[in-house]
C-alpha positions in Angstrom: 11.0 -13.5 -11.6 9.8 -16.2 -14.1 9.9 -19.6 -15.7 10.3 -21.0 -19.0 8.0 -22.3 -21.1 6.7 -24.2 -24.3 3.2 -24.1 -24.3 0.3 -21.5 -24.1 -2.6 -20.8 -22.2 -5.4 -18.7 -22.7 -5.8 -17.2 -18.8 -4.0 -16.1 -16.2 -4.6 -15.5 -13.0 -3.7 -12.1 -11.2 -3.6 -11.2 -7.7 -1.8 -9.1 -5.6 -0.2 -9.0 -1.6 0.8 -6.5 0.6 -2.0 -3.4 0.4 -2.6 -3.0 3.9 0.8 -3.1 5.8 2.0 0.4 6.8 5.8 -1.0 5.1 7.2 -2.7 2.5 6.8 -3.1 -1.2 3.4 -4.7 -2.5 3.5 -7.5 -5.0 1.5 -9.0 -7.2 1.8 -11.9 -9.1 0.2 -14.3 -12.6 0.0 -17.4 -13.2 -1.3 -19.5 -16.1 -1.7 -23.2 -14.9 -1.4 -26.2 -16.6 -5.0 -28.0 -16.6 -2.7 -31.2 -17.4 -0.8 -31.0 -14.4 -3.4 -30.6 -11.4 -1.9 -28.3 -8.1 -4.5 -29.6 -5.0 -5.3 -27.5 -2.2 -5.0 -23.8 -4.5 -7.2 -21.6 -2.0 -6.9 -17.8 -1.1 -3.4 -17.5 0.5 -4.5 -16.1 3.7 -6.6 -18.8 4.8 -3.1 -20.9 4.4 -0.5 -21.5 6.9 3.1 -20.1 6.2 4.2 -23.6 5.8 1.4 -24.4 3.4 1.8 -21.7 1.2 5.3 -22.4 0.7 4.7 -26.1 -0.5 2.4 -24.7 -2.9 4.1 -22.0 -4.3 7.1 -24.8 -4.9 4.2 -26.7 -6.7 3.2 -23.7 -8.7 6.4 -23.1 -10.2 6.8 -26.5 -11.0 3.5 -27.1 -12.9 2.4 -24.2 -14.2 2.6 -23.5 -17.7 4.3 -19.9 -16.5 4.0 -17.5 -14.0 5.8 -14.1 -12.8 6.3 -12.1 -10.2 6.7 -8.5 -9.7 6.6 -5.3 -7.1 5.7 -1.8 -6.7 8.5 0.0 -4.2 7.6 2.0 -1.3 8.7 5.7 -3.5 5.6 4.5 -5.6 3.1 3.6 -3.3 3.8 7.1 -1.9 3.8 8.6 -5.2 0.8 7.0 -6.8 -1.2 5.9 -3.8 -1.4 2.1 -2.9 -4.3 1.4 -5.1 -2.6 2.8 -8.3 0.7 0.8 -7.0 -1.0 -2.5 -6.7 -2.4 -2.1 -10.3 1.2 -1.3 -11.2 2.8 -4.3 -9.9 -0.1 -6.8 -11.4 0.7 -5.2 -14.9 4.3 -5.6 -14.2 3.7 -9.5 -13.3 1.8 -10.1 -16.7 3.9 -8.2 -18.6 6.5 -10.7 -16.8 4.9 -13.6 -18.6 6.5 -15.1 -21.1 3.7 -16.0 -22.6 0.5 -13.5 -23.5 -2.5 -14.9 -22.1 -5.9 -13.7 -23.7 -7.2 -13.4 -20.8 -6.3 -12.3 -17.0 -8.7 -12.7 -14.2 -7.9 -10.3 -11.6 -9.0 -10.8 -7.9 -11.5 -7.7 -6.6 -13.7 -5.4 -8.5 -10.8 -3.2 -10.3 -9.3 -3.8 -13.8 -5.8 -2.4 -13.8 -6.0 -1.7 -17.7 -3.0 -2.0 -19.9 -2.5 -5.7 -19.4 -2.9 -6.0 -23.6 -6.1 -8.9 -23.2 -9.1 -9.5 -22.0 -9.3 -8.1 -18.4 -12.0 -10.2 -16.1 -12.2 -8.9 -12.2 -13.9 -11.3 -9.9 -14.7 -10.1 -5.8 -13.1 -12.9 -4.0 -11.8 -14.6 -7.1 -8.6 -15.9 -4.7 -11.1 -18.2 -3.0 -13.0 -18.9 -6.1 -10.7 -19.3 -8.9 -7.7 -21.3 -9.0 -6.1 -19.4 -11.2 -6.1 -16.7 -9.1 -5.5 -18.3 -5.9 -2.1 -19.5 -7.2 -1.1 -16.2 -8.1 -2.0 -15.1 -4.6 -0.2 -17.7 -3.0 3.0 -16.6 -5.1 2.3 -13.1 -4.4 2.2 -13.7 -0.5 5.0 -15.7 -0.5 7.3 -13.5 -2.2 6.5 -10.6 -0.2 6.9 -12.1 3.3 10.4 -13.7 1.8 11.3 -10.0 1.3 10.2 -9.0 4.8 12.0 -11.6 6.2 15.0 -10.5 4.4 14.3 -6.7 5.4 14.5 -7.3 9.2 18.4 -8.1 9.0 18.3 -4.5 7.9 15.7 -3.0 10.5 15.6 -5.6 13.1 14.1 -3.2 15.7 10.8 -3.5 13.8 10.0 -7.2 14.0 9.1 -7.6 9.7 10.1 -11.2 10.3 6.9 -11.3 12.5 3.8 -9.2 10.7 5.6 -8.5 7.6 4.6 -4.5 8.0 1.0 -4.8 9.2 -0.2 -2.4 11.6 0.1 -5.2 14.9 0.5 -4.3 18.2 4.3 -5.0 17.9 4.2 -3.0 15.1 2.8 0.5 16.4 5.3 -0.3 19.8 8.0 -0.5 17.6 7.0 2.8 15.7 6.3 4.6 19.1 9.8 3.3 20.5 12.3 4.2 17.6 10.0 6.2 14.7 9.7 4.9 11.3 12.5 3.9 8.9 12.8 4.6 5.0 10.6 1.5 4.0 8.0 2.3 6.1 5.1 4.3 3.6 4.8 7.6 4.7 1.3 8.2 2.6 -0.2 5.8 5.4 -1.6 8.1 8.2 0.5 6.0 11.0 3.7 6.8 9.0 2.6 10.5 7.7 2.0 11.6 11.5 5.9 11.7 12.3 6.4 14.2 9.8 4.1 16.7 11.1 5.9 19.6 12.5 7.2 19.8 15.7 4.8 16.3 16.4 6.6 13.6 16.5 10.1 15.4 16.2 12.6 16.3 19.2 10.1 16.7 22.1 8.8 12.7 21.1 12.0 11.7 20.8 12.8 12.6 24.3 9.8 11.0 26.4 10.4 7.8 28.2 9.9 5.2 26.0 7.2 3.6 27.6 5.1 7.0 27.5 6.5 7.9 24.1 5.2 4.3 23.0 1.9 4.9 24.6 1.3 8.3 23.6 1.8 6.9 19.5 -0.9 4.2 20.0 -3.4 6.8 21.5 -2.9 8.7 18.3 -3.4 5.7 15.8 -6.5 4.4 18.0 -8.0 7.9 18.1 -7.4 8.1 14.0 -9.4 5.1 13.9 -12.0 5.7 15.6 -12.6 9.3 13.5 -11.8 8.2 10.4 -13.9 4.6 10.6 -16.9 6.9 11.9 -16.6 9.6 8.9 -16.1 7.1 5.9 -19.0 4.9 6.9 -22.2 5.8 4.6 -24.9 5.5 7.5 -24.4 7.6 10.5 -23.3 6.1 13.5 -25.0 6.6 16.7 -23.5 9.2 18.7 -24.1 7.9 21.3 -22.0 4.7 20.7 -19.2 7.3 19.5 -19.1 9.1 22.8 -18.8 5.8 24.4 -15.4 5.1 22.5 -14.5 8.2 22.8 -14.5 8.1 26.5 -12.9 4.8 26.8 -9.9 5.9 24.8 -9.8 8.4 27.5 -9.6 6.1 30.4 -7.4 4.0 28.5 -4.4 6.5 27.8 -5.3 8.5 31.3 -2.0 8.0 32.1 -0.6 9.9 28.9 -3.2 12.7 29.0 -2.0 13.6 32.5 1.3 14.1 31.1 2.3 17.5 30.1 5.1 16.1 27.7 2.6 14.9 26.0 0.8 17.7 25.7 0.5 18.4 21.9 0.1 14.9 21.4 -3.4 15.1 23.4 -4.5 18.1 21.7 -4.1 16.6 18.6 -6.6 13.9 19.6 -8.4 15.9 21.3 -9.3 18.0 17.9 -9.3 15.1 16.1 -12.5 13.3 18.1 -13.9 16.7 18.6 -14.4 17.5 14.9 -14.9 13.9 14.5 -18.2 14.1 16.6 -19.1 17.6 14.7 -19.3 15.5 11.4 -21.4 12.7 13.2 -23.9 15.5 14.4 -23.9 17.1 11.2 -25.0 14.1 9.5 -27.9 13.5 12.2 -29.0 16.7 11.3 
């Protein structure tokens, strides 16, 4: 996706959308504006409204000497991880342009390499730099029009909604029917339905509500492990037995289930050797 044009510019901004959701393709997008043809209210596209974003990605195309859009598909992220996909789509956009900039300014702290200029990376450059708020405006926008279209395929998952983040409607969703073939199966709240005997026939065949109940427990219990073993100071333990026992009064009702049996000792391992690292580290 791209525009014509007759005259250069020496930067471009590059900026991507879609890392965190659990489906979908991620995009990214460059643009090289016009300083003769001034676009007001460029800011990071998440602090936008749909509606917003949309007028200004109209705007974008319009005035900006050119800009492109590109994507990395769901077989990649899995294949490369979502990091090396997200550098793959922003050297996809700027190899889009039809004009070479000298430089690209890339939002965050990682270069993706390869873009054949100068590469710049600037930590919240989409709120800083117009440049590369306009390409994440064109990045969002392009990526929730391609949700949107997705959900006439896979209408049971609500993409029209949260686009593939991990909401509450999300995970229900998941829980209720499993995930589909967009969904990224590297992320752990995808990768969990294809561990053996898991999430296959004996899930299936809970009630719905329990089945639904019993997949949050695991994605809440994964978070609380995994946020307590990738943080660099210790946590207190104590403050990890606390959550620990909450998400045990809170999915009671599923851990005095025997279907979901396996489910529970899953968790139950999981927190377990969670704590043992915490301890460790105390040590």
């Amino acid at each position: 996706m791209r525009c014509s044009v007759t005259s250069a510019s020496l930067v471009c901004g590059v900026d991507e959308a879609g890392r965190g959701p659990l489906a979908g393709p991620v995009y990214a997008a460059a643009v090289i504006l016009d300083p003769t043809r001034r676009i007001n209210g460029l800011a990071d596209s998440k602090l936008l409204t749909p509606e917003r974003r949309e007028v200004l990605a109209h705007r974008i195309k319009q005035r900006a000497t050119a800009w492109a859009i590109a994507s990395a598909t769901v077989e990649e992220i899995d294949r490369l991880n979502i990091f090396h996909a997200s550098m793959l789509a922003m050297r996809r956009a700027v190899a889009g342009l039809p004009i070479k900039p000298d430089e690209a300014w890339i939002d965050g702290n990682a270069r993706p390499g390869g873009l054949g200029c100068t590469e710049l990376a600037f930590v919240d450059g989409d709120a800083k730099l117009k440049p590369i708020s306009a390409a994440s405006i064109l990045a969002k926008t392009a990526r929730d029009a391609e949700m949107v279209g997705l959900h006439d395929r896979y209408p049971q998952y609500g993409f029209d909604k949260h686009k593939g983040y991990a909401t509450a409607e999300h995970l229900e969703a998941l829980g209720r029917s499993g995930p589909c073939e967009i969904h990224r199966k590297s992320f752990y709240a995808i990768g969990v339905f294809s561990q053996k005997d898991l999430f296959a026939e004996p899930w299936a065949l809970m009630q719905e509500e329990l089945r639904m109940r019993s997949y949050r427990m695991y994605c809440d219990a994964f978070k609380l492990a995994a946020g307590n073993a990738l943080i660099g100071k210790p946590a207190k333990l104590a403050k990890f037995d606390l959550q620990r026992k909450r998400l045990q009064r809170v999915y009671a009702d599923v851990r005095a289930t025997p279907d979901a049996a396996t489910h529970v000792d899953l968790v139950d391992q999981m927190l377990r050797k969670a704590r043992k690292e915490l301890r460790s580290k105390r040590a």
